[in-house]
C-alpha positions in Angstrom: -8.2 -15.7 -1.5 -6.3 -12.5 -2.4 -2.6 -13.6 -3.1 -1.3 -9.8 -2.3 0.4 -8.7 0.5 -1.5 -5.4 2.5 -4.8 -7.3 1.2 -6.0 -9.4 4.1 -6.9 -7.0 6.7 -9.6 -9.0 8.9 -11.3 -5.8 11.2 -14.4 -4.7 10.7 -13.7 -0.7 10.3 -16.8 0.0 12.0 -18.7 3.2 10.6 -21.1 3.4 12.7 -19.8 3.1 15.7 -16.8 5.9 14.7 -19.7 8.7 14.3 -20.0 8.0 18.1 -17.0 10.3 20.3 -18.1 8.9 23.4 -18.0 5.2 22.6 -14.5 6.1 21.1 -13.3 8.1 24.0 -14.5 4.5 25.8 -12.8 2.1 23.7 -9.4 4.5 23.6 -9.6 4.0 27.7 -10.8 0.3 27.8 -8.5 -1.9 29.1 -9.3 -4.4 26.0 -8.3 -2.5 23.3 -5.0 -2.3 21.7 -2.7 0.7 20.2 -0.7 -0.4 16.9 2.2 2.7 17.6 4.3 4.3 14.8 6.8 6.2 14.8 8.4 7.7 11.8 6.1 5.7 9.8 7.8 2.5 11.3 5.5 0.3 12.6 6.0 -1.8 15.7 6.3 -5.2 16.0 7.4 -8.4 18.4 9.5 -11.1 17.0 9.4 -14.2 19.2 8.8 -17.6 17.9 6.8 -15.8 15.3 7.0 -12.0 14.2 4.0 -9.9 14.7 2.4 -6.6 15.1 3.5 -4.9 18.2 0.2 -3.5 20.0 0.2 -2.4 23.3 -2.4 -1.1 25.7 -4.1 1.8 26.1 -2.2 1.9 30.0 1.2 2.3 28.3 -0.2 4.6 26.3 -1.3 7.0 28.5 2.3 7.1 30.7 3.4 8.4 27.3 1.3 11.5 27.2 1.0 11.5 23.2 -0.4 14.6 22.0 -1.6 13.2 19.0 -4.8 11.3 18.7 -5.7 8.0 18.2 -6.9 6.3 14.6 -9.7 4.1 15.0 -9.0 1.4 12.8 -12.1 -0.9 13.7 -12.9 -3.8 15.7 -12.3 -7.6 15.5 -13.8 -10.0 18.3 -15.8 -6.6 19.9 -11.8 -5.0 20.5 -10.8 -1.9 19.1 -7.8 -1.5 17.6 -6.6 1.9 17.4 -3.3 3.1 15.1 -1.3 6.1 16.8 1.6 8.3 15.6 4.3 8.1 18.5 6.8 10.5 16.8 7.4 12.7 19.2 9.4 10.6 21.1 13.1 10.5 21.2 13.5 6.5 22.2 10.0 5.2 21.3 11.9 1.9 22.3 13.1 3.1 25.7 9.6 5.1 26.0 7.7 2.0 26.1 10.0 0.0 28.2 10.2 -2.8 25.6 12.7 -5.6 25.4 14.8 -6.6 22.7 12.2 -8.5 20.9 10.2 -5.4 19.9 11.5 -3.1 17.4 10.3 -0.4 15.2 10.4 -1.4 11.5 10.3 -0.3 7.8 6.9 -0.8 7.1 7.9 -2.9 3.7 9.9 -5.3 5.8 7.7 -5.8 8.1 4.9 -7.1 5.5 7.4 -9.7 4.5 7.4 -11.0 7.8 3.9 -10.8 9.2 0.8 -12.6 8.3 -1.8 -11.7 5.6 -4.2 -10.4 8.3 -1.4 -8.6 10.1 -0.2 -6.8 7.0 -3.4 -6.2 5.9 -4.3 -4.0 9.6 -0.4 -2.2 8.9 -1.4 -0.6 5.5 -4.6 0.6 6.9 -2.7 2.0 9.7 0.2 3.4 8.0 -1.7 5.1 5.1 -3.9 6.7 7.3 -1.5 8.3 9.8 0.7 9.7 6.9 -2.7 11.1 5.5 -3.4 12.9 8.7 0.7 14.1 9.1 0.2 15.4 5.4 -3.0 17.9 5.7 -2.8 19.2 8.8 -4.7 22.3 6.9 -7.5 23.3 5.0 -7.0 23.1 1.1 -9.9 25.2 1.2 -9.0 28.5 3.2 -5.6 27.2 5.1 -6.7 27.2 8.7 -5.5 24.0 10.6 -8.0 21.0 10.6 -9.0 18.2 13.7 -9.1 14.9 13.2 -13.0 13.4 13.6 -14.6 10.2 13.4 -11.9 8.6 14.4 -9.8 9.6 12.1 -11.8 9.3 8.8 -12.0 12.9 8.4 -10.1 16.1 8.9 -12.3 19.0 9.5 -11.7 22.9 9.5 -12.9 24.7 12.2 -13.0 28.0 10.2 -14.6 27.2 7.0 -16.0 24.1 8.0 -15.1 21.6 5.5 -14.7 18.2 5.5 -11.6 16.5 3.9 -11.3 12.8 3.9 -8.4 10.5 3.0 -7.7 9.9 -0.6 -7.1 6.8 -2.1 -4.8 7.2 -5.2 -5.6 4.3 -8.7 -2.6 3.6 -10.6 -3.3 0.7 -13.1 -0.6 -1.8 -13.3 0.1 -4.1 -16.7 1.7 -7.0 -18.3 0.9 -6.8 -22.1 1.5 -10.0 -24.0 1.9 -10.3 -27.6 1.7 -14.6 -27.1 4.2 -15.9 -26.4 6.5 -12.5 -25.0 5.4 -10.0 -22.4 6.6 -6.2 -22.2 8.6 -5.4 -19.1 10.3 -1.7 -18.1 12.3 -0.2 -16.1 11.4 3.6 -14.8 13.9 6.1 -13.4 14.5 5.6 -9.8 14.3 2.4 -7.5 13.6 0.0 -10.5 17.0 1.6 -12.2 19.2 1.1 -9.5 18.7 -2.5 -8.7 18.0 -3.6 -12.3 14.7 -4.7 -12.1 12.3 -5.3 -14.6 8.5 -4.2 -14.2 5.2 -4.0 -15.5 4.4 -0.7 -16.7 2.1 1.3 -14.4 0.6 4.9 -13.8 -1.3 6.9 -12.3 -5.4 7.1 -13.8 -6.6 10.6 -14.7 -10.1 12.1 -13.5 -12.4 11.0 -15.9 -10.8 7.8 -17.1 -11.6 3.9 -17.2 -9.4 1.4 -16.2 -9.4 0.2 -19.6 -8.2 4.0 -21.0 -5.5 4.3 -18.6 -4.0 0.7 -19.5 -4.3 1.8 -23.0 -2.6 5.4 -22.7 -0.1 4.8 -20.2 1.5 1.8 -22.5 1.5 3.9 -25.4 3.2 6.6 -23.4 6.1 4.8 -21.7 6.3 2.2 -24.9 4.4 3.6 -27.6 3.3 0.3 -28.3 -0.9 0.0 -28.9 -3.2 -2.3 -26.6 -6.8 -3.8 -27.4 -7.8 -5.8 -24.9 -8.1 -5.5 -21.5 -8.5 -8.2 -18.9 -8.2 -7.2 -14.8 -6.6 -9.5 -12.6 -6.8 -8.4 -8.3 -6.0 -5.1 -6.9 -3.6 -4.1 -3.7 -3.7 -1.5 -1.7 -0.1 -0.1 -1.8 0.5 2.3 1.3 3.1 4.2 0.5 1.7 6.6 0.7 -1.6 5.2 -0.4 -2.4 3.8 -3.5 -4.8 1.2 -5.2 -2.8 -0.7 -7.9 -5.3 -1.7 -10.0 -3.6 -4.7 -11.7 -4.4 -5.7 -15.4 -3.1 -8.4 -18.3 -3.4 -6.2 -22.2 -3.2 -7.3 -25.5 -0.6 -5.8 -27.5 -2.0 -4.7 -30.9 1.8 -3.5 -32.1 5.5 -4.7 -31.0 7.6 -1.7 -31.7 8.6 0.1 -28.6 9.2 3.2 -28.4 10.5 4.6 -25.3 9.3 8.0 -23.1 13.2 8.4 -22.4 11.9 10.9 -19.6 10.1 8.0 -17.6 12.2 5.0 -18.3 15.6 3.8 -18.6 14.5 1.0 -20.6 11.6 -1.2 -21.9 11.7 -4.9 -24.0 10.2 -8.0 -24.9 10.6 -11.0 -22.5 9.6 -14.4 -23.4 8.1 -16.6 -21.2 10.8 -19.0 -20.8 13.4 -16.0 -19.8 10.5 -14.7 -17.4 10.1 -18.2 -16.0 14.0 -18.5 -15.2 13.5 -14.8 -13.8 11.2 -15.6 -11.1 12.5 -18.8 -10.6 15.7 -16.5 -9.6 18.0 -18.3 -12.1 18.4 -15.6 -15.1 21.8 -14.2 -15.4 20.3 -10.9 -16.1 16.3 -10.4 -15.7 15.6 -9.4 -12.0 11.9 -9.3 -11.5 10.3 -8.0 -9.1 9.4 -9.6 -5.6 6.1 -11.5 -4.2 5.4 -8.3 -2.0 4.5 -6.6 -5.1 1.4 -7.0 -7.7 3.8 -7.0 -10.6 5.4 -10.2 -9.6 1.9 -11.7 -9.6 0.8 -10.5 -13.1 4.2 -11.4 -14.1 3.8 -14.9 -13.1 0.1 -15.6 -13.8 1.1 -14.9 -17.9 4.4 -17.2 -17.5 2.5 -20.3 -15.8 -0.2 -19.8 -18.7 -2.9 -18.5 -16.5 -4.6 -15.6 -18.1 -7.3 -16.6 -20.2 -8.3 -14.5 -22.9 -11.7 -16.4 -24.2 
């Protein structure tokens, strides 16, 4: 079972059936199927005795009169589920008529407090209608695109390409030298609430996991890495990344830092990484179960990566 929030998503997305308009233009009109609306990027939800995803169906949609269309996101018991951008609206809230238990939330907050499956189906949807806000035109002669099967591709009218939504690798690691483990902090978020990381990075074209591990430690810490071991992945939807997460090997211990990149990068050891996650450390902040890090963090400190 995949410990990682955004990586339980249950539906089956269904490729066959989104090459099929008609059965779309069905299922976006069948009274069984269910719209998962965002607006701003803020996904809807219903907290009652439990918190959930807020769908609603396709009859509330149509009142709205959304220009947009529909993403398919796939079926689960024969429903479709379908994502759709509702930012037009002024008051989504109002819009819909919803009582006070609905509310549009911050996508990361609202992982925390769904289900696996549930956060699993809001990356999906999230990710894919911030990829179809972002590339409204060709990349290949600028005319505007329309959104087809379903929304797995964005084709141009003019030139007729095709342009599907990218998934972007970063690979994510802990390197270990035994009994410590090498933790940063970049410029930005991490900076500002003193949190300590695992390095990360995007992969070039034409690179292994392994190569990126390798290059992007020696970069932010100029320390050296031999071996490699991957742990789990998770899709990271903001906007919409695989994190690609890894345990390394250190070969040397003394950092050097790519001042442009980080604020700062040292050697933990386990037993101040233990206190860390065990939120008792004076100083360490690491970083929270919604994120890979904290899992590669941990799985070194409880003595869980074997090497052999």
């Amino acid at each position: 079972m995949n410990p990682h929030v955004f990586a339980g998503n249950p539906l089956d997305r269904g490729d066959v059936y989104r090459r099929d308009q008609q059965w779309l233009d069905e299922q976006a009109h069948n009274a069984r199927s269910r719209f998962l609306p965002l607006w701003q990027l803020n996904v809807l939800i219903q907290a009652a005795q439990e918190t959930r995803l807020g769908w609603v169906s396709p009859t509330d949609m149509a009142r709205l009169d959304i220009a947009v269309p529909p993403v398919f996101l796939g079926l689960q018991n024969d429903i479709a589920h379908f994502a759709i951008d509702v930012s037009q609206l002024g008051d989504p809230q109002h819009e819909l008529n919803l009582d006070e238990s609905w509310r549009f939330e911050d996508a990361r907050t609202a992982a925390t407090l769904l289900s696996s499956a549930e956060a699993g189906i809001l990356a999906q949807s999230r990710a894919q209608l911030d990829w179809h806000r972002r590339h409204q035109f060709c990349s290949v002669c600028g005319q505007r695109t329309e959104q087809g099967r379903g929304g797995q591709v964005r084709k141009c009218m003019a030139c007729k390409a095709d342009h599907f939504p990218r998934t972007d690798p970063v690979a994510i690691m802990v390197v270990t030298d035994g009994e410590r483990c090498l933790l940063g902090q970049s410029r930005g978020r991490l900076s500002r609430t003193g949190t300590y990381s695992a390095l990360a990075g995007f992969m070039d074209q034409g690179e292994s996991i392994e190569e990126a591990v390798r290059r992007e430690v020696k970069e932010e810490a100029g320390i050296e890495v031999g071996q490699v071991r991957y742990h789990s992945s998770q899709p990271w939807p903001f906007p919409s990344s695989l994190m690609i997460g890894c345990h390394a090997r250190a070969l040397t211990t003394d950092i050097r830092i790519d001042d442009e990149e980080m604020t700062d990068v040292r050697w933990f050891s386990r037993a101040d990484v233990l206190s860390a996650l065990r939120e008792e450390h004076p100083h360490l902040r690491v970083p929270a179960p919604i994120a890979i890090a904290h899992h590669l963090i941990k799985a070194w400190a409880e003595g869980d990566v074997r090497w052999e």
